[in-house]
C-alpha atoms as one frame of an Amber mdcrd trajectory, in Angstrom:
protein
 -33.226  -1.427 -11.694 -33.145  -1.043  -8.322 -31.431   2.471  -7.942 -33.812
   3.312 -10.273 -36.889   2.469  -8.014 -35.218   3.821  -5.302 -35.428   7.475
  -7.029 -38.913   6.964  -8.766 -40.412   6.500  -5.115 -38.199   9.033  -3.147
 -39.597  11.268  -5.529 -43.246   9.972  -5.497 -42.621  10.527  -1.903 -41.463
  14.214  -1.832 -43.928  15.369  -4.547 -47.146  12.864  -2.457 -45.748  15.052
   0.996 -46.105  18.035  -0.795 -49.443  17.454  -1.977 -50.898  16.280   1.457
 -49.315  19.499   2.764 -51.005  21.445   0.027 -54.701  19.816   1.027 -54.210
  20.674   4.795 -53.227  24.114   3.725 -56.470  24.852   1.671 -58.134  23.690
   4.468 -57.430  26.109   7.124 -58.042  29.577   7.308 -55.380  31.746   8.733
 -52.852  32.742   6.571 -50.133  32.604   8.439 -50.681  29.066   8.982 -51.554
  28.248   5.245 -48.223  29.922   4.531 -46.250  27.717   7.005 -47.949  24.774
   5.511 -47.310  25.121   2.067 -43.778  26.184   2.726 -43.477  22.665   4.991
 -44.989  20.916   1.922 -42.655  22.396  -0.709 -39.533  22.976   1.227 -38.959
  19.626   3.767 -38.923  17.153   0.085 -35.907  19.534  -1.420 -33.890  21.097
   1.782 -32.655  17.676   3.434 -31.379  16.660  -0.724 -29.466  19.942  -0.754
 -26.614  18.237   1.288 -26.752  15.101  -0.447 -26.485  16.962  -4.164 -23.540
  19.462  -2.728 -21.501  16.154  -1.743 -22.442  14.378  -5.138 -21.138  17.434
  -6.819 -17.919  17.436  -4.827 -17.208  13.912  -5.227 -17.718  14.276  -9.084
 -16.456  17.666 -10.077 -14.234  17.981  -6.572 -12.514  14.538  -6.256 -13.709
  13.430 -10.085 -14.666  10.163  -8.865 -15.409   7.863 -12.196 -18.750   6.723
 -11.037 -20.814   9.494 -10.038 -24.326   9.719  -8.939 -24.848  13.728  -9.472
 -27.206  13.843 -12.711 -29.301  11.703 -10.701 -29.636  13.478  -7.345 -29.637
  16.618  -9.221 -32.572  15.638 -11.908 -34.419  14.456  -8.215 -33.883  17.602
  -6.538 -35.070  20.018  -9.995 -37.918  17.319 -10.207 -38.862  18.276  -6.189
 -38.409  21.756  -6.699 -40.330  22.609  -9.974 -42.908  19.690  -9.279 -43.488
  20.759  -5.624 -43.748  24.902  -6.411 -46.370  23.642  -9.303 -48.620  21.407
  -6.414 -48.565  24.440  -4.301 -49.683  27.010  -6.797 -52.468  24.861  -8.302
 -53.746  23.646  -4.989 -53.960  26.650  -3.822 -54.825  29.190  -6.762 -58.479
  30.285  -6.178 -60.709  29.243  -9.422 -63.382  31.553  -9.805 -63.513  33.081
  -6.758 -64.492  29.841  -4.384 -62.473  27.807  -2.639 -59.041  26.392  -4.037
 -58.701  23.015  -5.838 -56.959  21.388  -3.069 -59.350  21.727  -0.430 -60.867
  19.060  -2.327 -57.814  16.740  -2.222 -58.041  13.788   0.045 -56.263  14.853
   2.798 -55.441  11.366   4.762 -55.473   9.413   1.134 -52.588  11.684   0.149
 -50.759  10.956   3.846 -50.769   7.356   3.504 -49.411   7.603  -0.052 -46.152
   9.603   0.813 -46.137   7.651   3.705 -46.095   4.603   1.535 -43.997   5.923
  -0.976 -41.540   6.675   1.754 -41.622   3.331   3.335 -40.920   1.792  -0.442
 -38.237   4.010  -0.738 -36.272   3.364   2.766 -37.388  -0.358   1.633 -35.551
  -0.444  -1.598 -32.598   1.491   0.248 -32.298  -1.356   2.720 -32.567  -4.437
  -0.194 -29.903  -2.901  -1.802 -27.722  -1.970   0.843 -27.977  -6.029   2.108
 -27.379  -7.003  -1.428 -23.632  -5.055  -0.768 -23.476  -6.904   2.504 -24.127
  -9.965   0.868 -20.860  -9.327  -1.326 -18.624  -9.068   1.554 -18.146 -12.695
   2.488 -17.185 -13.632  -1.180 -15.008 -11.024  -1.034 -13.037 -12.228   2.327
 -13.080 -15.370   0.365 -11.256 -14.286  -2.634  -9.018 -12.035  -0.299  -8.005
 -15.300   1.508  -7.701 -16.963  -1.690  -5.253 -14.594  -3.364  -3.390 -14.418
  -0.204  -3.153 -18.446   0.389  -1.950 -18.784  -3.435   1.201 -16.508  -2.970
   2.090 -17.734   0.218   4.588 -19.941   1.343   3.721 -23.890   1.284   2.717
 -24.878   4.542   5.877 -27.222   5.122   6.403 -29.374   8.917   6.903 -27.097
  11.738  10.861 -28.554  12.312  10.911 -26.866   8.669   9.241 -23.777   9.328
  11.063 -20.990  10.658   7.881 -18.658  12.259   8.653 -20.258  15.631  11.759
 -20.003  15.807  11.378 -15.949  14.890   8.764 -15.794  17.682  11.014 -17.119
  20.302  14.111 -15.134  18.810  11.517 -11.908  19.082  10.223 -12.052  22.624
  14.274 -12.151  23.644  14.946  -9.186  21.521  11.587  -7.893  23.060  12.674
  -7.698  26.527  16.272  -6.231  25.829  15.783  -2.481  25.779  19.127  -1.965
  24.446  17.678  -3.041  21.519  16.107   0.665  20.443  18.608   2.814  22.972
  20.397   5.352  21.396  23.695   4.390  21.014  22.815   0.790  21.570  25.745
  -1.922  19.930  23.850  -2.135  17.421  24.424   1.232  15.646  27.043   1.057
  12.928  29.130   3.684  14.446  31.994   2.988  16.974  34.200   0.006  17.341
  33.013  -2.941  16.985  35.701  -4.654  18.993  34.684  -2.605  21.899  33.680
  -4.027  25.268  29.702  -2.959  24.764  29.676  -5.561  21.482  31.244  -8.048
  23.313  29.112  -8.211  26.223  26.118  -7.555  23.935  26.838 -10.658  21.560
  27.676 -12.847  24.368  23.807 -11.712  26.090  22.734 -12.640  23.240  24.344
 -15.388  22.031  20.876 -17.462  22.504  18.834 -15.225  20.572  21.623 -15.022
  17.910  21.666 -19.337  17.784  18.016 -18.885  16.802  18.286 -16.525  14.528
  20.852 -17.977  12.747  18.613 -21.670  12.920  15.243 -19.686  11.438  17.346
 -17.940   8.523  18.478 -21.255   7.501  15.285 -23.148   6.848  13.861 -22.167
   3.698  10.416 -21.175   4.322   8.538 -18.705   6.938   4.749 -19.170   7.476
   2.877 -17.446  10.504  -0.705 -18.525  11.166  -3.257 -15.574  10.140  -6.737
 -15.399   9.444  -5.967 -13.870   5.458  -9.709 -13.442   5.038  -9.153 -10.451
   7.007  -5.744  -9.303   6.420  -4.255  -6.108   8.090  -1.727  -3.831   8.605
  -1.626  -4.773  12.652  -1.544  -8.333  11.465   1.951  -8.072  10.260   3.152
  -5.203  11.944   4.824  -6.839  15.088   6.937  -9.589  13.103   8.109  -7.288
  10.171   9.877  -4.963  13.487  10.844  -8.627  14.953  12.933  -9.243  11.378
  13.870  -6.283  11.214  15.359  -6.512  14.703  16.971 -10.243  14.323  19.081
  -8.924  11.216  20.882  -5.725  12.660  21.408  -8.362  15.674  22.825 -10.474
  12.363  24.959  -7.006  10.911  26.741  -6.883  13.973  27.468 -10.249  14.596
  29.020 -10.037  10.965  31.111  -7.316  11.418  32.769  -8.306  14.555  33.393
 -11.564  12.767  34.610 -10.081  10.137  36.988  -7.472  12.272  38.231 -11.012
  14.268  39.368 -12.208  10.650  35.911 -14.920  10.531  35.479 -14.121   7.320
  33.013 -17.438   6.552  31.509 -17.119   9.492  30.683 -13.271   8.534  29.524
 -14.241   5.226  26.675 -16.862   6.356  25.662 -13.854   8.776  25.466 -11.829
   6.007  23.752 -14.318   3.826  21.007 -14.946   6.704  20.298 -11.297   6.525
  19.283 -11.765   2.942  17.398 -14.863   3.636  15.570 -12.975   6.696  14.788
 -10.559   4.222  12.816 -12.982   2.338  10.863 -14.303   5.038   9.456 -11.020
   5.627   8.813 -10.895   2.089   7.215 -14.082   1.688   4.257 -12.450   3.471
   2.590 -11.468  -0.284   1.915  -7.441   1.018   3.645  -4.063  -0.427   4.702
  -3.449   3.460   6.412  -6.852   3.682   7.987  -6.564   0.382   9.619  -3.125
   0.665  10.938  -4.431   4.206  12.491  -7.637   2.696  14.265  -5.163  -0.181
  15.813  -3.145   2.557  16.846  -6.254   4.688  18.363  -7.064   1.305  20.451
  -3.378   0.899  21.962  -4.497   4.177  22.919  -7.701   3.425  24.622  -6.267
   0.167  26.093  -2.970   1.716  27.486  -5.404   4.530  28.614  -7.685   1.987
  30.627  -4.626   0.258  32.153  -3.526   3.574  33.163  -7.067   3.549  35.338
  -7.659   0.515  38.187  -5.456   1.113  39.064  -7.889   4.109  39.264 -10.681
   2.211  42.227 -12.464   1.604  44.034 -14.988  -1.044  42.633 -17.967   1.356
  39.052 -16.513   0.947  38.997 -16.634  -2.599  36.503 -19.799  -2.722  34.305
 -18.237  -0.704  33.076 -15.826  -3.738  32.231 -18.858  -5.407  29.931 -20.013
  -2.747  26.135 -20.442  -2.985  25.711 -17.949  -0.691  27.259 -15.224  -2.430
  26.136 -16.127  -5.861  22.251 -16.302  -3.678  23.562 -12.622  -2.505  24.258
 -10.561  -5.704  21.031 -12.665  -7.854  18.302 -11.826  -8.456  16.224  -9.474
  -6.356  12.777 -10.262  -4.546   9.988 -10.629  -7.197   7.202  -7.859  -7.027
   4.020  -9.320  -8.133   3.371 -11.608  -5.234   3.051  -8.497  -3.455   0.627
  -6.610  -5.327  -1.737  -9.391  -5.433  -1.142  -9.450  -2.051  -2.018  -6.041
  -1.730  -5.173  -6.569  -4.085  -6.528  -9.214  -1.065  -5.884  -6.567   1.877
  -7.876  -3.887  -0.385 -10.538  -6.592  -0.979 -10.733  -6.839   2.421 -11.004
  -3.831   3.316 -13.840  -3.203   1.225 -15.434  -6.239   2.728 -15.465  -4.616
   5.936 -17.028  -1.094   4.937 -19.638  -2.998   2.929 -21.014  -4.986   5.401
 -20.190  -1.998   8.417 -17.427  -4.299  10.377 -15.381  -1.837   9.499 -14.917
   2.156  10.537 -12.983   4.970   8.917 -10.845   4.997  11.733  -9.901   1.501
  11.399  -8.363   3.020   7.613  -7.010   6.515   8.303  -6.571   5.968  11.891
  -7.803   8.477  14.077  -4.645  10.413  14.354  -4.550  11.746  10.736  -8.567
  11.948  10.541  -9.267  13.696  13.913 -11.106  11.911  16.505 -14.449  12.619
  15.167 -13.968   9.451  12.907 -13.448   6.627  16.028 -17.352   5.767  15.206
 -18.052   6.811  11.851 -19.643   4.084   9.689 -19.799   4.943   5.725 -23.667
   4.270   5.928 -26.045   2.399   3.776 -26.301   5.632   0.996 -22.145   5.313
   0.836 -22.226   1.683   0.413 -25.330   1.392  -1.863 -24.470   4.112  -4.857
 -20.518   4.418  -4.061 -19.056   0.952  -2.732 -19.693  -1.018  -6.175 -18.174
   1.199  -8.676 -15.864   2.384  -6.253 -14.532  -1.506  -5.893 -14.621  -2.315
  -9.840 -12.558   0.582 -10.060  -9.906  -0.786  -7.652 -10.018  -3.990  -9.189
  -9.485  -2.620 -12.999  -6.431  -0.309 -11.252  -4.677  -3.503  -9.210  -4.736
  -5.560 -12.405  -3.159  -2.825 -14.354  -0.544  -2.433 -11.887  -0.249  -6.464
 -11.973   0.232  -6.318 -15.835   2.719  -3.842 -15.368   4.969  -5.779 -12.735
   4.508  -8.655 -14.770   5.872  -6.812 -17.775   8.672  -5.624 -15.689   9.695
  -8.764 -15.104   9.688  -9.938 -18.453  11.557  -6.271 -19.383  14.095  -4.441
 -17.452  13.504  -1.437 -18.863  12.686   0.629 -16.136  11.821   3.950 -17.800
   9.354   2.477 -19.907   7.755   0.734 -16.557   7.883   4.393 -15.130   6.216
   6.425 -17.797   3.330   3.600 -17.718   3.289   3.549 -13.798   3.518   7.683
 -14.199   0.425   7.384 -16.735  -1.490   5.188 -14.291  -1.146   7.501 -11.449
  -1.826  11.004 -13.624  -5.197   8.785 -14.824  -5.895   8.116 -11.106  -5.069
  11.744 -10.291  -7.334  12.815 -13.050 -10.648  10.147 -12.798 -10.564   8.407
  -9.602 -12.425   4.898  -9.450 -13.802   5.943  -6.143 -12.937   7.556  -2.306
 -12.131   4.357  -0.515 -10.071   3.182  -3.715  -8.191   6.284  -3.537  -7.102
   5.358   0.109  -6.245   1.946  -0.299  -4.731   2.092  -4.060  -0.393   1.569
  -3.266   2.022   4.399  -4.934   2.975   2.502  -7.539   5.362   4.664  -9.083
   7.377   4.306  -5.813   7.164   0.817  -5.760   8.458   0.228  -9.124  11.191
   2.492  -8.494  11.873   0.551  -5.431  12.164  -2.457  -7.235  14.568  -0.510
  -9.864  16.871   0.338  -7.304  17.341  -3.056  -5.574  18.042  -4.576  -8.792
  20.455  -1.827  -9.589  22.250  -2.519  -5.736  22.649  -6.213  -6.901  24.195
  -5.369 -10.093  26.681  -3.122  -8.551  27.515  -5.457  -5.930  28.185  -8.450
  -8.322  30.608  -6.178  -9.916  32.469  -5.817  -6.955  32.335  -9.595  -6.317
  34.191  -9.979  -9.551  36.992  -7.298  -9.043  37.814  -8.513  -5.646  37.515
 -12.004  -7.553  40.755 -10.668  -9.818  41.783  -8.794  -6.816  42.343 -11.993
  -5.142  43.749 -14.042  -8.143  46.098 -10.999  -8.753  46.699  -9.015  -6.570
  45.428  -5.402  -8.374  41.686  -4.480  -8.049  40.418  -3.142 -11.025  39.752
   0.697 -11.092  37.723   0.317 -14.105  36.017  -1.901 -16.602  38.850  -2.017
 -18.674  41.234  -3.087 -16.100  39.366  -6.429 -15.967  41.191  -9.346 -16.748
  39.993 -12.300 -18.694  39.573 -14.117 -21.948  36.244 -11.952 -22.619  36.231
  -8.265 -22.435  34.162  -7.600 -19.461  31.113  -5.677 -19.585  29.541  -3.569
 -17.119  26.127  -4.505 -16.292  23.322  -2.404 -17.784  22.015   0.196 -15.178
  18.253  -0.142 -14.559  17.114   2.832 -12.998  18.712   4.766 -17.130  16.284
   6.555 -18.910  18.756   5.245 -22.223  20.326   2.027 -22.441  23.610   2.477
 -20.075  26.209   0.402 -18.300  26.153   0.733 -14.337  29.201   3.380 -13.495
  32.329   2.431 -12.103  35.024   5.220 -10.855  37.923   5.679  -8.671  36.902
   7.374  -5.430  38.795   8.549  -2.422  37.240   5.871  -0.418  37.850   3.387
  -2.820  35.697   2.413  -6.349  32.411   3.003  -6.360  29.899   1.351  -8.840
  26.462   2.773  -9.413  23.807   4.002 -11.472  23.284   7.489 -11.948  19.766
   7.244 -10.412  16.287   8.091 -11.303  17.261  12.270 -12.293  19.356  10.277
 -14.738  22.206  12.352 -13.728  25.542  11.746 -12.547  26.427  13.026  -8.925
  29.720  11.751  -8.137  28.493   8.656  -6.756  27.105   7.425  -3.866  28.024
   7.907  -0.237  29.881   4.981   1.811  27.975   4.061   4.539  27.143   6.453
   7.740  27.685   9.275   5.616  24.896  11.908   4.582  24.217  12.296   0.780
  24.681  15.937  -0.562  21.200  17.120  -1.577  20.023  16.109  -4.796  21.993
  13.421  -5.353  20.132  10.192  -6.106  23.203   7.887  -7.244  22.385   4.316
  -6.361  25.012   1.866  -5.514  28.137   1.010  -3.640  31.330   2.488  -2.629
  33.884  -0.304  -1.549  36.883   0.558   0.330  40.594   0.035  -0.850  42.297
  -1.198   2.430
């Protein structure tokens, strides 16, 4: 009802304006100046619309947002045009050779109409505009809802491992070593050299804490989730990040000095650290604890040829069986995500927040620093825009969901694939469009850690037989045991297919041929460079 005002007295305005214009013009008598006049009157109500219709088009026929506003601000301009050329050719048509009709038109009566009129309208404007302000503190609520319901439980702080990460950080933080090329931490070189050595034993501190904040079972920062951000997060997902290739080395110099336990708690801690940056319910944290995950797995595989007969309980350990289970869950993280796109919606509708603060001013140009969507963006745009984003997050929920119910990835892609070419196609809005993850990714992301823990429990069991026999099996039929083993199914298959397992020059290699869906020799080991096109996913574990 109220957009509807809003046009009925914009306009009453335009068409009032143009009248009063009309009246002063069959009032005066040069021409010149009745000519300015009536052009004034007809042409001020439509030219500043023209704009405003162009960008409606656009953002319907351009961008093909969902809910447009176009018919609207079109029918208002026609109406303007056609009504306003019709009050200036029957005010000002001579009848019968005397004076035209709107010299009789009250002049200041027709003023403090359009100047009415135009008051109501700005008036309306503003109600509704505070009516989408109004929305913004529910919406920091439910942000800080969803947020608080997928986080960890707030647990004692001699259980909680944030403070321990924050003291391990501001070590790491003043060690420039840390991101120096060729630093001790880059997998390349010796790691018996005398650089590791003096580099563990710096840090042998920061590695102590580490090692204590892995081991406690939950992670909680303090934030304000009612406003979650990227720059939030962004400082202790690098801290993690840091802490377990500090981890990765101290693993494989314990493992090269024959430590083989100690190398596999390392390597479990890595996982675990992983999951404390992934128990922070956002897409960002998520895909970070999956890759702190790879590592832990790939240094796991670089592990297992070094084991020996003595070591063969430590495959049956929590910590390995932890290792090659099941991966990091994905739907925390996408209602996470919904609560940092509700809250950024909160923002723009009640102005706290900029473009800037979304793009960033290097990808939008500097012209953006200030730019505030305004009250027009946020009264006919924001609300459809934001049921849009909603309807799209819980699809993308459903669909995780399902995924975890099913591990049939291609199905998952063709309906992630169908939920992007829909977005591509009708887009719920502009700021949607921004915020909105790449699902498609995502789920494929997902795939593919689920695929590296497959392959890696595979390897688990032939080093298993390896150790109990003394022959690693070179395939699935050289696996001993009262049941026929079977080769895990491979997630990322467009078909139902067993995970790959061949005889490499490096070693065996199990994978999955990868989302082309076709085999490319494998993967690479580690440090090596993929050949183009060649999307195998897995591991290659060395025959020493």
């Amino acid at each position: 009802m109220g957009h509807a005002l809003f046009f009925l007295f914009a306009g009453a305005a335009g068409l009032l304006w143009t009248a009063a214009c009309t009246a002063a013009a069959a009032r005066v008598r040069r021409g010149w100046l009745k000519a300015l006049l009536a052009a004034v009157g007809a042409g001020l109500p439509v030219i500043p619309l023209l704009p405003i219709v162009a960008a409606s088009w656009w953002l319907a026929f351009g961008m093909r947002i969902e809910a447009t506003w176009f018919p609207y601000v079109f029918t208002l301009l026609v109406s303007l045009f056609i009504g306003g050329a019709w009050i200036v050719w029957a005010g000002l048509a001579p009848r019968d050779g005397g004076e035209p009709p709107a010299a009789r038109w009250p002049l200041i009566g027709l003023i403090a109409l359009a100047v009415i009129a135009a008051a109501v309208t700005a008036g309306v404007l503003l109600i509704l505009d505070n009516a989408v302000a109004a929305q913004a503190s529910y919406l920091r609520l439910e942000a800080a809802n969803l947020m608080q319901s997928n986080l960890p439980p707030v647990v004692a702080d001699d259980d909680n491992a944030a403070a321990l990460h924050l003291q391990a950080g501001a070590a790491i933080a003043a060690d420039k070593e840390f991101g120096a090329e060729g630093s001790p931490l880059d997998r390349e070189g010796d790691v018996m050299r005398e650089a590791v050595t003096a580099f563990l034993a710096r840090h042998a501190a920061t590695l102590d804490l580490v090692r204590r904040a892995a081991d406690r079972d939950t992670c909680r920062f303090t934030r304000d989730w009612s406003r979650p951000s990227m720059t939030m997060i962004l400082s202790e997902i690098q801290m993690v990040r840091s802490e377990s290739r500090l981890l990765a080395l101290a693993a494989r110099r314990a493992a090269a000095e024959g430590r083989h336990a100690d190398a596999l708690a390392d390597i479990a801690r890595i996982q675990r650290l992983g999951r404390h940056a992934a128990a922070e319910p956002i897409l960002v944290s998520y895909l970070v604890g999956i890759a702190l995950d790879h590592l832990a797995l790939a240094e796991l595989t670089d592990l297992l040829p070094r084991l020996g007969a003595n070591d063969a309980a430590l495959l049956d350990s929590p910590d390995v069986r932890d290792l090659v289970g099941r991966p990091l869950d994905l739907l925390p993280a996408l209602y996470g995500e919904e609560a940092f796109g509700l809250a950024t919606f909160a923002g723009f509708a009640d102005g706290r927040m900029t473009t800037h603060e979304l793009i960033g001013p290097d990808q939008a140009g500097g012209a953006c620093e200030n730019f505030d969507v305004g009250p027009g963006f946020r009264v006919f745009h924001l609300p459809g825009d934001l049921d849009g984003y909603r309807r799209m997050m819980r699809a993308f929920q459903q669909l995780a969901a399902d995924r975890e119910a099913s591990t049939n990835y291609a199905q998952t892609r063709r309906r992630a694939e169908a939920l992007e070419k829909s977005l591509a196609d009708r887009r719920p809005g502009v700021l949607s469009s921004l915020v909105l993850p790449a699902i498609t990714s995502v789920f494929q992301a997902r795939a593919r850690s689920e695929t590296l823990h497959r392959a890696a429990a595979v390897l688990v069991a032939a080093t298993k037989q390896r150790l109990a026999t003394g022959s690693l099996p070179l395939e699935p039929a050289a696996f001993d045991g009262p049941v026929p083993f079977a080769m895990p199914a491979d997630p990322l298959a467009e078909v139902s297919a067993p995970l790959l397992m061949k005889r490499s020059d490096d070693g065996i290699a199990v994978y999955s041929v990868g989302p082309d869906g076709h085999d490319d020799g494998g993967p690479v080991p580690p440090g090596e460079e993929a050949a183009e096109g060649n999307d195998d996913v897995g591991f290659v574990m060395a025959n020493l």
